[in-house]
C-alpha positions, 0 to 999 in steps of 0.5 A: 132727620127722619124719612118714612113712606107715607101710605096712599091710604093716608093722603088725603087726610094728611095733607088737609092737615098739613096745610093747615100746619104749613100756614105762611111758610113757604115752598120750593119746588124741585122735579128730578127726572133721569130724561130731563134731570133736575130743575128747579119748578118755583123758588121759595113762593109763598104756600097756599096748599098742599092737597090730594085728590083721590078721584082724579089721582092727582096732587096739587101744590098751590103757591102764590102764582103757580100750581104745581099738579102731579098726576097719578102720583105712586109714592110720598116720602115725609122728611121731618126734623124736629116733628116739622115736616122738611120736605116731601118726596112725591114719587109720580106715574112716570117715575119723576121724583118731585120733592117739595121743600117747606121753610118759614118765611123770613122776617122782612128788614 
């Protein structure tokens, strides 16, 4: 696996096209805070998107019955295995770490 920081000039443009990359995967949400340490926000949920919004400086997560919202995020680090975008690492003003986790849905049986 490879991680690289991702620019904030680069944002906006890469999530447009992620979420179209990530159609009916699924995600999960983990924040890790040294206040509150590590919990677990929303379990594999099926992804509708993952945006960032430059004028209000916030990103927005939206999975089948939640969005997640990061204000005034500082960092993004992409973990990519294969060229498939893993994980994101969204570093947020209060020094929070919220890592998304991407995986394909699995069939049903």
């Amino acid at each position: 696996m490879t991680t690289r920081k991702l620019e904030k000039s680069e944002w906006s443009a890469f999530f447009n096209g992620v979420s179209k990359g990530l159609k009916d995967a699924q995600a999960e949400i983990e924040i890790a805070s040294l206040k509150l340490g590590d919990q677990i926000e929303a379990t594999w949920l099926p992804l509708y998107g993952v945006v960032y919004d430059p004028k209000d400086d916030i990103f927005e997560i939206a999975l089948k019955g939640l969005d997640h919202l990061i204000q005034k995020p500082r960092e993004v680090y992409l973990e990519e295995e294969a060229g498939k975008l893993v994980n994101v690492e969204i570093v947020d003003g209060d020094n929070n770490h919220q890592i998304v986790r991407f995986r394909e849905p699995r069939g049903q049986s």
